[in-house]
C-alpha positions in Angstrom: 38.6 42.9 27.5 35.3 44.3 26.4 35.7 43.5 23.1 36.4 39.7 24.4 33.4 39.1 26.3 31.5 40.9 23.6 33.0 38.2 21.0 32.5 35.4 23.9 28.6 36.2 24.2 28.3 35.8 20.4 29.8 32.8 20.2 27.6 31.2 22.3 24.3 32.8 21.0 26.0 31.9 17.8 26.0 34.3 15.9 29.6 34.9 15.6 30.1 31.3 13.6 30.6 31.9 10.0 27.7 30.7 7.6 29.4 27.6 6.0 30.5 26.2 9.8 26.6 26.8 10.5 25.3 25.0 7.1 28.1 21.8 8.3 26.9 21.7 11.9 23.5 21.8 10.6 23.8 19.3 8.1 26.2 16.6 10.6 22.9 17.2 12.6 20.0 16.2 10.2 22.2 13.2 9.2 22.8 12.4 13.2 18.7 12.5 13.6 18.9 10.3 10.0 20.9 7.8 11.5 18.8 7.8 15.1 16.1 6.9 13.5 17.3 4.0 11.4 18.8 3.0 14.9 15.6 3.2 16.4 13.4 0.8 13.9 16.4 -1.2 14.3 16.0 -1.6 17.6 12.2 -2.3 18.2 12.4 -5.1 15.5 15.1 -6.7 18.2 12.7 -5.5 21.1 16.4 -3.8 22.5 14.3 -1.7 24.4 17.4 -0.3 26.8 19.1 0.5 23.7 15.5 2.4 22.1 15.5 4.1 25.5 18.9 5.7 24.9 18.5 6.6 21.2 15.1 8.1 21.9 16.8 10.7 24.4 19.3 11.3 21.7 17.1 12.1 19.4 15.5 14.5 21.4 18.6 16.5 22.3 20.0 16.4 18.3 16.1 18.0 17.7 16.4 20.4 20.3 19.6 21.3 18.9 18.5 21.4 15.7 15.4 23.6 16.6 18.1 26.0 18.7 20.3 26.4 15.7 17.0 26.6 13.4 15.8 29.7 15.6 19.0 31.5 15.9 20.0 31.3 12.3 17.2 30.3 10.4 17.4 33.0 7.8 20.9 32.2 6.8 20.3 28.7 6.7 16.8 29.5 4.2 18.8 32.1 2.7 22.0 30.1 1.5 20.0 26.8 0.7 20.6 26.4 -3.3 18.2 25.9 -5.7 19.4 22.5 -6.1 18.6 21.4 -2.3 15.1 23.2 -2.2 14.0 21.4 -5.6 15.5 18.3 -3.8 13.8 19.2 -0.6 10.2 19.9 -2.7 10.6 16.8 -4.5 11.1 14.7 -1.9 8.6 16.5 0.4 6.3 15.6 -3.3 7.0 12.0 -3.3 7.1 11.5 0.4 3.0 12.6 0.4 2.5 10.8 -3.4 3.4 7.7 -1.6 0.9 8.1 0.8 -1.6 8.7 -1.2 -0.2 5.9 -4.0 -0.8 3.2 -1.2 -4.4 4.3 -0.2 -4.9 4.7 -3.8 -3.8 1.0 -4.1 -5.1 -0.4 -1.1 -8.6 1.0 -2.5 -8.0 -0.6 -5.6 -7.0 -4.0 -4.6 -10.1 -4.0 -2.2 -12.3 -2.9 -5.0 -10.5 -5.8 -7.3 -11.4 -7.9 -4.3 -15.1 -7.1 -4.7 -15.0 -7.3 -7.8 -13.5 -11.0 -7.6 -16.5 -12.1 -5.1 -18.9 -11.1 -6.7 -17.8 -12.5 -10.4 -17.2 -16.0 -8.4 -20.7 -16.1 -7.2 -22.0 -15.3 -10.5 -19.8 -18.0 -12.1 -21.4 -20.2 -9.2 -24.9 -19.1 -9.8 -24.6 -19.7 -13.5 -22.6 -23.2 -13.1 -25.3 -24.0 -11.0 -28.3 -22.7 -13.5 -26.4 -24.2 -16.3 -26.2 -27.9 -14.2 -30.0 -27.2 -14.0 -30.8 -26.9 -17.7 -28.7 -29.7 -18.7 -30.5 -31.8 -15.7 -34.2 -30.7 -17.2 -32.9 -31.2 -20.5 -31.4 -34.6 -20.1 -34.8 -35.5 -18.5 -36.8 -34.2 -21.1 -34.2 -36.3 -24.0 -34.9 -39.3 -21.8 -38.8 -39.2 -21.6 -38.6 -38.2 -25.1 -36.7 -41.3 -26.0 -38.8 -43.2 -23.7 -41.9 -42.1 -25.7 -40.7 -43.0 -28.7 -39.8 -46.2 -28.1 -42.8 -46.8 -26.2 -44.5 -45.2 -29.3 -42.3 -47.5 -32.3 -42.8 -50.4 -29.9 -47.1 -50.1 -30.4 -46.4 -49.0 -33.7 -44.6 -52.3 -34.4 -47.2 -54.2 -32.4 -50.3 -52.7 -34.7 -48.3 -53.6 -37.5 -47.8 -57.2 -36.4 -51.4 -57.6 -35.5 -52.5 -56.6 -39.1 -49.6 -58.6 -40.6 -51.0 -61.8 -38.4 -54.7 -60.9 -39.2 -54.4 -60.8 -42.9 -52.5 -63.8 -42.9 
């Protein structure tokens, strides 16, 4: 009878569960609190917020869970993780920060490309507009130029008549 209640109080401390049962419960968890939170997004992008209430509460027991079996077994479940699931754990952990600092790292250089971009339209503006300038002054200076010359020909020709006539 001893012996029973013995056996009974481990069960539900849980430490009389055998590893692999642990590593199962544990994992059915993490992919419960997975699928809560996919539920979750899902449901404030279609404003269910009855339906958000509920999941949040959900969550919160699976993480207390999760926490409880985390305390009471925590080095079996470090001790029996493979290789394979911590690189996968560290990687992901890697990639999840990367991507943080990838979009900061791209939102920097957009903004900086959009600087950039400004400030080569104004001095394509400024140098249109110096360029418009130039041809303006120069276009004066062709026409005055042709002006004076003609004006210049045109006494020229006049001298040249007045001589012809006087000589005549």
């Amino acid at each position: 009878m001893r012996k029973n209640l013995w056996l009974d109080n481990e069960l539900i401390n849980g430490k009389g569960v055998p590893i692999p049962e642990i590593k199962t419960i544990y994992q059915s968890l993490l992919n419960e609190n997975e699928r809560i939170k996919d539920e979750i997004v899902d449901s404030i992008e279609c404003n269910d917020y009855v339906r958000l209430s509920h999941l949040l509460d959900s969550r919160s027991k699976i993480q207390t869970a999760l926490l409880e079996v985390e305390a009471l077994h925590e080095d079996d479940l470090k001790n029996n993780v493979s290789t394979k699931e911590r690189v996968s754990y560290a990687l992901t952990n890697a990639a999840e920060s990367l991507e943080s600092k990838g979009e900061d790292v791209l939102l920097n250089v957009i903004k900086s490309l959009e600087k950039m971009n400004q400030s080569t339209h104004s001095l394509v503006t400024k140098s249109l507009d110096i360029s418009s300038k130039a041809f303006s002054k120069g276009n004066q200076f062709n026409h005055k130029a042709g002006k004076f010359l003609v004006k210049k020909t045109s006494q020229g020709l006049s001298k040249l008549a007045d001589t012809i006539n006087k000589k005549s």
